[in-house]
C-alpha positions in Angstrom: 106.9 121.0 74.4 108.6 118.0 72.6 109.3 116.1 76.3 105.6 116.7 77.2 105.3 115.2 73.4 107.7 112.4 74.0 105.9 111.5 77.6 103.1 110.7 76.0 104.3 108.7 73.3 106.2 106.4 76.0 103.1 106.2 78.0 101.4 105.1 74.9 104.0 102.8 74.0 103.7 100.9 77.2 100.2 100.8 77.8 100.2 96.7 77.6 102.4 97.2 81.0 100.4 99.7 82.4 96.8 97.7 81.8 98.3 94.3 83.7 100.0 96.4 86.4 96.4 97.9 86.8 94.9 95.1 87.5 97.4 94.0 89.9 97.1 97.2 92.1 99.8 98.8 90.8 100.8 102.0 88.4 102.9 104.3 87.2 103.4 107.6 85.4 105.7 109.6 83.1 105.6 113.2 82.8 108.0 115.9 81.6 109.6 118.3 83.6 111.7 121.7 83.2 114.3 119.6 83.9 113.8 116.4 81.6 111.3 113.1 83.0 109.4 112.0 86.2 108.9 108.6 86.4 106.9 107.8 89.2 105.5 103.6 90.2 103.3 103.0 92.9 101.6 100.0 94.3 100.7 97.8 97.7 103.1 96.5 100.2 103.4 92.9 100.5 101.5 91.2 103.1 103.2 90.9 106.1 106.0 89.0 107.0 107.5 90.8 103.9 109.9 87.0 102.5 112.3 89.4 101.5 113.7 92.9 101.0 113.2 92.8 96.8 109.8 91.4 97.4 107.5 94.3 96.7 105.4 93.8 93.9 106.0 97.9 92.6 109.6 96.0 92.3 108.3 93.7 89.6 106.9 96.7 87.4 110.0 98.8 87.8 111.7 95.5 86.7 109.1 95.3 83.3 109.0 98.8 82.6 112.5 99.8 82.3 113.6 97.8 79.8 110.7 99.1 77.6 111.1 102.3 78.0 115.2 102.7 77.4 114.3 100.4 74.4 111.4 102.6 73.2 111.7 103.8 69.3 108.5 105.9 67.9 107.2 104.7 64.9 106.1 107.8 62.5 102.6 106.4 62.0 102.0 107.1 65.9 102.2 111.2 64.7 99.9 110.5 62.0 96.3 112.0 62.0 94.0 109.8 60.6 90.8 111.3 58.7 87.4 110.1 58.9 85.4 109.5 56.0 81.7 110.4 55.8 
């Protein structure tokens, strides 16, 4: 229950990442697993002739989204409920 929790938080957390990737064709998704996390990144080839081997643009998003997501910390306030008043 608390990975499922914690997948969701890190989605959450890098939802700036996922909304450019979006636009550029690409995405990608954490979930949990009995076994711990699946990260998963799609997105488009390159057009053809590819200039390099490191030149897929689901390259680039793996390359941004690591980094957040081994640096992720929750803040408490994101397990907050707020209330609404009437």
């Amino acid at each position: 229950m608390l990975t499922k929790v914690f997948a969701l938080l890190v989605d959450d957390y890098l939802n700036e990442v996922a909304y450019d990737a979006e636009l550029a064709g690409l995405s990608f998704s954490i979930r949990s697993t009995t076994s711990g996390f699946l990260v998963s990144f799609y997105g488009r080839a390159p057009a053809p002739p590819c200039p390099q081997p490191g030149a897929w643009p689901v390259q680039g998003l793996f390359l941004r989204a690591l980094p957040d997501m081994r640096s992720f910390c929750m803040a408490c306030s994101r397990l907050s409920v707020g209330r609404v008043v009437h």
